[in-house]
N, C-alpha and C positions, 0 to 999 in steps of 0.2 A: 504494500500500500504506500500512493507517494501522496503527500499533502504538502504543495506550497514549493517542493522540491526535494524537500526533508523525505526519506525512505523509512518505512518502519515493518521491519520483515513480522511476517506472520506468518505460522502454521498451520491456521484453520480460522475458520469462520467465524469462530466467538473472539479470537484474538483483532480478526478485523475488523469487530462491528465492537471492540473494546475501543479502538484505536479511532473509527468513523465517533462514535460516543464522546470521545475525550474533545474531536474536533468542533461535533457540534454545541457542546457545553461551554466550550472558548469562543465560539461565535456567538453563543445568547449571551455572555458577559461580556464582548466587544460591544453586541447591540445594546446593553444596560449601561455601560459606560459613556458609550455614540450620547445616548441619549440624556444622561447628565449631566455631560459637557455642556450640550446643545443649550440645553435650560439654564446655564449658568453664563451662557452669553447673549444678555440679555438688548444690549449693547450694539451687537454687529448686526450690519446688514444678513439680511433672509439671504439672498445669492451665497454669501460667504459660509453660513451656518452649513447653507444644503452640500455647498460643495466641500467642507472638512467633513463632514457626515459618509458624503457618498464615499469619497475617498478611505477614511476610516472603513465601513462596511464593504468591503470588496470578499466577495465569497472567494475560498479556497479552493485552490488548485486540486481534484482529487482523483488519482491515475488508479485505476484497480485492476487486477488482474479478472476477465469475463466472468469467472463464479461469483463472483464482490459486487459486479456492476449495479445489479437490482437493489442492493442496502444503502453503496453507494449516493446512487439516484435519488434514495429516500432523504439522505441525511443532507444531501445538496437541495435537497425542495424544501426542507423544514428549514435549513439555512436563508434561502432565499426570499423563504416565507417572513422570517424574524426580522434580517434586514428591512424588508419590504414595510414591516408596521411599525419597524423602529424610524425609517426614514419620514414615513406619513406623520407619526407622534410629534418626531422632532420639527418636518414643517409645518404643523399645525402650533405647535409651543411657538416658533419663531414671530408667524402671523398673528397669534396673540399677543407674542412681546409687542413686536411693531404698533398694533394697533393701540397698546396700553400707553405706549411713548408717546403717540399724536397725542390722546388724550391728555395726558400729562401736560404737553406743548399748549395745546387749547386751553389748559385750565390756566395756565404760567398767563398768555396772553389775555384773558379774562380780566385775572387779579390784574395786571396792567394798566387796562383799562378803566381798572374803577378808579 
């Protein structure tokens, strides 16, 4: 089994789907991290959030030998799946940051005005 480049020899089935296991538990804590980050830059433009985000969640490389392929496939779809709602999560946080900052601005110029 190659993930990312890294080789990790297996003998059998439950070693591979040990090793697919270990990848996709690093990719829900990538997408849990993606996603705290996100919310902590409250700050930055949307474009910039989405594009450390995308970047960060890039699904892994994963080569299998034909018997693997089917577990494989599984573990790259629930991957892609997580990415997927951690990406939606974070640009929907972003578009609330943003829209909280106008408001904010609108309130600054309010008080101004009186």
């Amino acid at each position: 089994v190659e993930v990312d480049g890294e080789v990790f020899d297996v003998s059998s089935a439950e070693e591979a789907e040990e090793v697919l296991e270990r990848v996709a538990k690093k990719a829900e804590e990538t997408a849990a991290l993606a996603v705290e980050r996100a919310s902590k830059a409250k700050r930055r433009p949307i474009r910039k959030v989405m594009h450390d985000a995308t970047k960060a969640l890039q699904v892994p490389e994963i080569s299998v030998p034909p018997d693997f392929r089917d577990l494989a496939n599984q573990i790259i779809g629930r991957i892609q799946s997580q990415y997927k709602s951690a990406l939606s999560s974070i640009e929907i946080s972003a578009q609330i940051a943003k829209r909280e900052r106008e408001i904010e601005e609108d309130d600054e110029e309010v008080m101004m005005l009186l």
